[in-house]
C-alpha positions as CSV (number, residue, x, y, z in Angstrom):
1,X,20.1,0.2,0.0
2,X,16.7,-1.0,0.7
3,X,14.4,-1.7,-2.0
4,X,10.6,-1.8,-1.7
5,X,8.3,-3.9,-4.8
6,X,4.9,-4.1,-5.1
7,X,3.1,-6.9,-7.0
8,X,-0.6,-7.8,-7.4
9,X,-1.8,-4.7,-9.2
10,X,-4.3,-4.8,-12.2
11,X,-7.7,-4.2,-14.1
12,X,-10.7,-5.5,-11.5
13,X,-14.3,-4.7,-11.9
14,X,-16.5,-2.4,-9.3
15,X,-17.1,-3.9,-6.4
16,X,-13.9,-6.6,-6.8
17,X,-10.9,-7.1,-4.8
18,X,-7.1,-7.3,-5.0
19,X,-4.2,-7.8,-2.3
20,X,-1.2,-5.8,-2.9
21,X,1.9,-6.9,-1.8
22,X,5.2,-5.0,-0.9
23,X,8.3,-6.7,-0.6
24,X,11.4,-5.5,1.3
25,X,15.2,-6.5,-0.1
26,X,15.7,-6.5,3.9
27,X,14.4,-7.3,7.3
28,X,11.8,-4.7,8.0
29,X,11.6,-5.4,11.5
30,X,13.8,-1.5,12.3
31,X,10.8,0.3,10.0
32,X,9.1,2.4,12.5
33,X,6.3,2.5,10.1
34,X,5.0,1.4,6.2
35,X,2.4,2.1,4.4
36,X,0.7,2.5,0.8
37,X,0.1,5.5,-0.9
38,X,-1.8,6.5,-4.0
39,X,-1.7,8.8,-6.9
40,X,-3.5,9.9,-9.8
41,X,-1.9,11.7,-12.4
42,X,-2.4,15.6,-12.1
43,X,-3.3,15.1,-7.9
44,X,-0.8,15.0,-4.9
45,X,0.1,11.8,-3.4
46,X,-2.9,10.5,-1.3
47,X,-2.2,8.6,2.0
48,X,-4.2,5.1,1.4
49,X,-3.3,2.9,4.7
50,X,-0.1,2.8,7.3
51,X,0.9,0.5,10.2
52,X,3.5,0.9,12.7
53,X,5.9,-1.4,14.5
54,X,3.5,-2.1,17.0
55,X,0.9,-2.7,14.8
56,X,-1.3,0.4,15.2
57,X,-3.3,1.2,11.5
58,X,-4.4,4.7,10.0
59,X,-6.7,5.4,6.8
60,X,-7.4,7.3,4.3
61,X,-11.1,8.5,4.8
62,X,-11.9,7.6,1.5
63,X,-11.0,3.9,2.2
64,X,-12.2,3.1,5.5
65,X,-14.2,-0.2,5.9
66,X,-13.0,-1.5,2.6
67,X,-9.3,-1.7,3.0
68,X,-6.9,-3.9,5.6
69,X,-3.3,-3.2,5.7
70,X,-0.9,-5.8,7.4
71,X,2.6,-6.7,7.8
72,X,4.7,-9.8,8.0
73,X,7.9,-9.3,9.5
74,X,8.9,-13.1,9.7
75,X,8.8,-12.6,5.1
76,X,9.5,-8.9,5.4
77,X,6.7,-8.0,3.5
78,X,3.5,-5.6,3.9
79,X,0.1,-6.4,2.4
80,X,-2.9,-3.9,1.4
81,X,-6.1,-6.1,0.9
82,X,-8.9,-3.6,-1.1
83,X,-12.5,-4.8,-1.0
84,X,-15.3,-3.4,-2.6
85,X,-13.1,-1.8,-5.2
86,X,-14.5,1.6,-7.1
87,X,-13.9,3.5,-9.9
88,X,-12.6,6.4,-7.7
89,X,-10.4,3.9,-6.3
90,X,-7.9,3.7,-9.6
91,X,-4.2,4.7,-9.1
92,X,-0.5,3.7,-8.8
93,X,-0.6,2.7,-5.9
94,X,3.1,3.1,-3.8
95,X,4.4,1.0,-1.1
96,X,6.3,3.0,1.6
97,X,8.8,2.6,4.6
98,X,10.1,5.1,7.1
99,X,13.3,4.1,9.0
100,X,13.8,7.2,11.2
101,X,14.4,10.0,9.3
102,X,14.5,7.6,6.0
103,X,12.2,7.0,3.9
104,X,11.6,4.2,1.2
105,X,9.4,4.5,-1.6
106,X,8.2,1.4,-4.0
107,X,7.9,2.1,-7.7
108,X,4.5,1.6,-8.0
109,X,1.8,-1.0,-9.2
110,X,-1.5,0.3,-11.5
111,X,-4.6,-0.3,-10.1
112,X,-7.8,0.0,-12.4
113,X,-11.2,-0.5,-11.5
114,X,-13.3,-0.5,-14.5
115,X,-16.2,-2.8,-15.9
């Protein structure tokens, strides 16, 4: 069964920056497409970022200009780098694959942007 983890989630100040990471227990060169998600408790999961096989990006609205996602299949791993970080901006933040008709869902890392 594949397994997604994020990592480099934390407390930042307005206007800071962090690079999430997800890893994959597996090659993730037959994921059509990953991605990172966001929640806040109380609100519906809110697409953040996605990149396909090919390497075409989508955004959120909310975090367009700030955020980059990438991916690395040679370490199987997917990157979010956030810029200019705001309050609005705090969340679990999920790491996602789809395989098909399969989906893979990370367990989460905090974000908090707070001064």
């Amino acid at each position: 069964q594949m397994q997604l983890v994020e990592s480099g989630g934390g407390l930042v100040q307005p206007g800071g920056s962090l690079r999430l990471s997800c890893a994959a227990s597996g090659s993730i060169l037959s994921f059509n497409a990953m991605g990172w998600f966001r929640q806040v408790p109380g609100n519906q999961r809110e697409l953040v970022a996605t990149i396909t096989s090919g390497g075409s990006t989508n955004y959120g609205d909310s975090v367009k200009g700030r955020f980059t996602i990438s991916r690395d299949n040679g370490k199987n791993t997917a990157h979010l780098q956030m810029n200019s970080l705001k309050p609005e901006d705090t969340a679990v933040y999920y790491c996602y694959a789809r395989q098909w008709a399969t989906e893979y869902w990370g367990q989460g890392t905090q974000v908090t942007v707070s001064s």
